[in-house]
N, C-alpha and C positions, 0 to 999 in steps of 0.2 A: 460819628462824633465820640470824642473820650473825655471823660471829666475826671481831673484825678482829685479825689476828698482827703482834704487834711485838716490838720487841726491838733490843737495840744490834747495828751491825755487828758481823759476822762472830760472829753468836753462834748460825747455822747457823735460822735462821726461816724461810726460803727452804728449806730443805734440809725443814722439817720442812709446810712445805706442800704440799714436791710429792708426801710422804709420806701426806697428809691426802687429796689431788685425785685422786693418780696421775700427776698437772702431771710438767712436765718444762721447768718456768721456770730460766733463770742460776744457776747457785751459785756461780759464780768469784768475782775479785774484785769486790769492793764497789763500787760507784760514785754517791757522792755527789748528781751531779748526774742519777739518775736520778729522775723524780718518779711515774711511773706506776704505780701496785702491780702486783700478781701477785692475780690473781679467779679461784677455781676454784668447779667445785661439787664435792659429794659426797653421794651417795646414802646414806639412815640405813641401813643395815642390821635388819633386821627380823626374825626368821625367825616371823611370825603371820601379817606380809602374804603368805609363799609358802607357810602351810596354808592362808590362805583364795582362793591363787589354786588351790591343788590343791581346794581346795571348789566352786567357785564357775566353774571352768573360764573366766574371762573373757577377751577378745580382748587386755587392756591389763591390765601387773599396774604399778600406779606410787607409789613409794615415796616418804616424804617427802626433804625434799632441806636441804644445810646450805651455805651460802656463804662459802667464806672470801676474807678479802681481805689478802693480805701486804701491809704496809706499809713502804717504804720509810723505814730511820730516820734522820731529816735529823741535820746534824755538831750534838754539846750545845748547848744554850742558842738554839737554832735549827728551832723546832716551826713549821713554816710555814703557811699556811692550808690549803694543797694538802696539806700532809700531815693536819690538821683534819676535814677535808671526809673525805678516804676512812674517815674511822672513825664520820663523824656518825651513820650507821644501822646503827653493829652494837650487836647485843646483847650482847654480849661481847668483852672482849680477851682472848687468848692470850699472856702475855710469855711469849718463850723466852730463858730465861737459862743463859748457856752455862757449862758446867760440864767439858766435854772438853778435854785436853791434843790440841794438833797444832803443830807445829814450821813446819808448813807453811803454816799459817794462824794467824799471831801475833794475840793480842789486843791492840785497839787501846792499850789500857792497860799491856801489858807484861808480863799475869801473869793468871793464873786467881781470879777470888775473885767468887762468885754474891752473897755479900751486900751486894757494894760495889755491882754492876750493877746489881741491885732496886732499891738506894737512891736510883743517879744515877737510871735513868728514870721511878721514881715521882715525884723531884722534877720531873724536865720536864714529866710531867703535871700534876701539883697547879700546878707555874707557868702551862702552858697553861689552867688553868679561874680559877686569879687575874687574871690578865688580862682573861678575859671578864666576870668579878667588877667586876672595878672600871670599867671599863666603862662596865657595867649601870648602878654604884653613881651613878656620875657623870651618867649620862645622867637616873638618876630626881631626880636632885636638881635640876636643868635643868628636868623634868617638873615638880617641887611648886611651881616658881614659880609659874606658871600655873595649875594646877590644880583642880579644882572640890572641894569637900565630902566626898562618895563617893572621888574618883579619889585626893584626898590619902589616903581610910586604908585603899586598895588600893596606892598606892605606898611608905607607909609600912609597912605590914605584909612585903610584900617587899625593901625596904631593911633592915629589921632582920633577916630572912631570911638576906640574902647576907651582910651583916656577921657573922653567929654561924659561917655556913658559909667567912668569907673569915680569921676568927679562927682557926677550926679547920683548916683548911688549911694556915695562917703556924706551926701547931704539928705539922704532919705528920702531921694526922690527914686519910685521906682523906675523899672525900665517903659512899662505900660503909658507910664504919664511922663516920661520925656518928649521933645519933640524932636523926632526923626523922621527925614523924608523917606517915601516908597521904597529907595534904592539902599536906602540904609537899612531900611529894617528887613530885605533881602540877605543883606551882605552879615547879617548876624542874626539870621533865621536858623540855621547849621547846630549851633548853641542850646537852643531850647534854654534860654535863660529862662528860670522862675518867675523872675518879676518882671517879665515880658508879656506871660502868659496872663489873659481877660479873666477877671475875677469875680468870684460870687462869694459875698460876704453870706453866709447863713446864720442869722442868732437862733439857738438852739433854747427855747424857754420851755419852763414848767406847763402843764396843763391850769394849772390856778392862774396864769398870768394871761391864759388866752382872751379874759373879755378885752385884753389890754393889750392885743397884739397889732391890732391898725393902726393905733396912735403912737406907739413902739418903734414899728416898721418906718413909718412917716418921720418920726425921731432922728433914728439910727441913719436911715437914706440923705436926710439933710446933711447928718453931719458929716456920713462917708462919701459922698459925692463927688467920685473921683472919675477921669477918664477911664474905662472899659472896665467899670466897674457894677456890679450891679447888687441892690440891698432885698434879702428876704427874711422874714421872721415865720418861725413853725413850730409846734413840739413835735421832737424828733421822739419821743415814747411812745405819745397817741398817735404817730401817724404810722409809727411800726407797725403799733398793735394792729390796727385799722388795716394795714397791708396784708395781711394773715386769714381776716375773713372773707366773706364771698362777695363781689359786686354789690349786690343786692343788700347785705347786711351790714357791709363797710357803709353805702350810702344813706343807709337809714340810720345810723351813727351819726352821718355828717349832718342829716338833716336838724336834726335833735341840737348837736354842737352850735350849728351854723356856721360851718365851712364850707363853702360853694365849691372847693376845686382843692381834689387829691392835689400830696406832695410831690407826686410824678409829674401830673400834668404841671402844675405851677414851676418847676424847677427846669423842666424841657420848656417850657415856653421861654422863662429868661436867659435860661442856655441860648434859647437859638438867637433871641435878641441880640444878648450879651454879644454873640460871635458871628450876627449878621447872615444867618441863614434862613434856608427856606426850602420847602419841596415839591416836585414833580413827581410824577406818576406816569408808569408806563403799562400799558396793558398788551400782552402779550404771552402766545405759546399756554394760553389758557392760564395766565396766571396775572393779579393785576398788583403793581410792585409799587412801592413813595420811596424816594430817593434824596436825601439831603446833601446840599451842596449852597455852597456862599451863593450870596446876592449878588447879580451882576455876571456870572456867570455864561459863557459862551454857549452855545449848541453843539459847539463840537468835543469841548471839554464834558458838558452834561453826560453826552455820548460815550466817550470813555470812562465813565462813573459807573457805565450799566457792563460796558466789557472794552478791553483796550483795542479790538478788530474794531469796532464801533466806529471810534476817533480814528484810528488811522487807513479808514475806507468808507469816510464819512463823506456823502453825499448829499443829502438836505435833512430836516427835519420836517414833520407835518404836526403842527400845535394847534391845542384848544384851550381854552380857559376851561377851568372846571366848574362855573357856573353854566355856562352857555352850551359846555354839552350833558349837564343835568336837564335845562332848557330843551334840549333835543331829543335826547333817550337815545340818541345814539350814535356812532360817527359817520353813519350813511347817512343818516338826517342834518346830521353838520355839515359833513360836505356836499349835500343837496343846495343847503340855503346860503350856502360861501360860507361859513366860519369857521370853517377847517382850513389853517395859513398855514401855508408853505414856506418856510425860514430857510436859511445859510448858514454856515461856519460864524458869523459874527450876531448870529441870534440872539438876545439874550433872556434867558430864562426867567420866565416868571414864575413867582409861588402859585400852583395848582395847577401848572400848565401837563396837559396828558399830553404827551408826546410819543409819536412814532419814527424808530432813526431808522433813516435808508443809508444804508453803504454797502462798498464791495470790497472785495480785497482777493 
């Protein structure tokens, strides 16, 4: 999974990355002319994968992992290719829209106000996929001069496409929240439109403001409550800091605060909501691995998740829930008592399911 972070200067996106990483990227001043993001990883937190490394005792316990890529936010009206390119493969954006008073760090604009923010860089995106739009629009029409039989009522059906999707955009409706059928949002998947891409509002507030971040949060969710949209509130300073010391000292911080759940944990959970995922686990070659992948998911695609011989000399799969074989202690004890099933190519996956793939090739 990739999440690309953005957000206007100095609205603390950087600060809430190194929060996400444990990074320890620039948070000073902004600098326009920077073009290279800030790429971290960060390991999903899990605690299934460390019953089943206490199970299974293996040499390697390896969790899944989430990439985030801070993106430098180039000056309004000013989305450049480079800045483009670093978000074409995330699954997700993160906006951090800044909500914190600092004296010290003026907002560009002069003054605090999250709905004005939303508004300007949702317009930059919806401008940046107009663009592509028209484009497209223009090049297809270039195309039907020429064009054969077949090819004009494949470029015709996609001209009419982008014109309902470049309609709805000119009215502020993202691409996210239009409605387009399965086959549509196929046929301009290619694109990596911005405002296609499932969204994570994050308000970025002071530490003085945390007694007042649940009712905040509940606030802000009402009023943004958009399709593939989803609402969190955090201070992106204290949750830096807090990433910096040990387990142990970070959580006796939180106890004190009264934060029940790091920014990591909280952010991969509505990530994966957000984007409708979920994990399996595979134990194997002494090493016991969590694997993320959409909801819904086949057995034979899963399989190719773990190596591509997998899926295409894919044979059955052998699944267990992960409660039922904590219940057992083991997978001989599972498959003693029958709860070790035996799946197909049209299996589908469920979150915690341990699975073993048979194939040949």
């Amino acid at each position: 999974m990739e999440i690309g972070i953005i957000g206007l200067p100095k609205s603390g996106k950087t600060t809430v990355f190194n929060a996400l990483t444990r990074g320890k990227a620039e948070t000073g001043v902004y600098a326009p002319s920077t073009t290279g993001p800030n790429v971290g990883m960060a390991k999903v937190p899990d605690p299934r994968l460390d019953v089943l490394d206490q199970l299974f005792h293996p040499k390697r316990k390896i969790p899944a992992e989430v990439r985030y890529v801070d993106v430098v936010a180039p000056p309004k009206g000013e989305l450049s290719s480079q800045f483009l390119a670093h978000l074409d493969k995330a699954d997700a954006l993160l906006h951090v829209v800044r909500a914190f008073e600092d004296e010290k760090v003026p907002h560009i604009e002069g003054s605090i106000d999250p709905e004005r923010d939303i508004v300007t860089l949702d317009l930059e995106l919806a401008f940046s996929d107009l663009s592509i739009i028209e484009k497209r629009i223009q090049k297809i029409e270039t195309s039907l001069k020429g064009a054969k039989q077949q090819e004009r009522e494949a470029f015709s059906k996609e001209q009419a496409l982008l014109a309902r999707i470049k309609n709805a955009l000119e009215s502020e409706i993202p691409i996210r929240e239009q409605e387009l059928t399965e086959d549509e949002k196929r046929l301009i998947l290619n694109y990596q439109f911005l405002t296609a891409k499932p969204l994570l509002l994050l308000f970025n507030i002071g530490e003085e403001m945390l007694p007042e971040a649940p009712s905040l949060e509940e606030e802000w969710h009402e009023r943004y409550r958009r399709s593939q949209c989803q609402v969190a509130v955090l201070c992106g300073k204290l949750e830096m800091e807090l990433s910096q010391l040990s387990d142990a000292d970070a959580q006796e911080f939180r106890s004190v605060l009264g934060l029940e759940e790091t920014a990591l944990n909280r952010m991969i959970r509505l990530s994966y909501d957000l984007l409708g995922l979920i994990s399996f686990f595979t134990v194997v070659s002494d090493e016991v691995k969590a694997w993320t992948i959409h909801r819904d998911t086949t057995a034979v695609k899963a399989a190719g998740k773990v190596h591509s011989d997998m899926e295409r000399g894919f044979i059955r799969a052998e699944a267990i829930g992960y409660d039922n074989l904590v219940k057992c202690g083991s997978i001989a004890e599972a498959r003693k008592r029958g709860l070790l099933h035996v799946e197909g190519k049209s299996y589908k996956v469920k979150d915690g399911d341990v699975i073993t793939f048979l194939f040949n090739i």
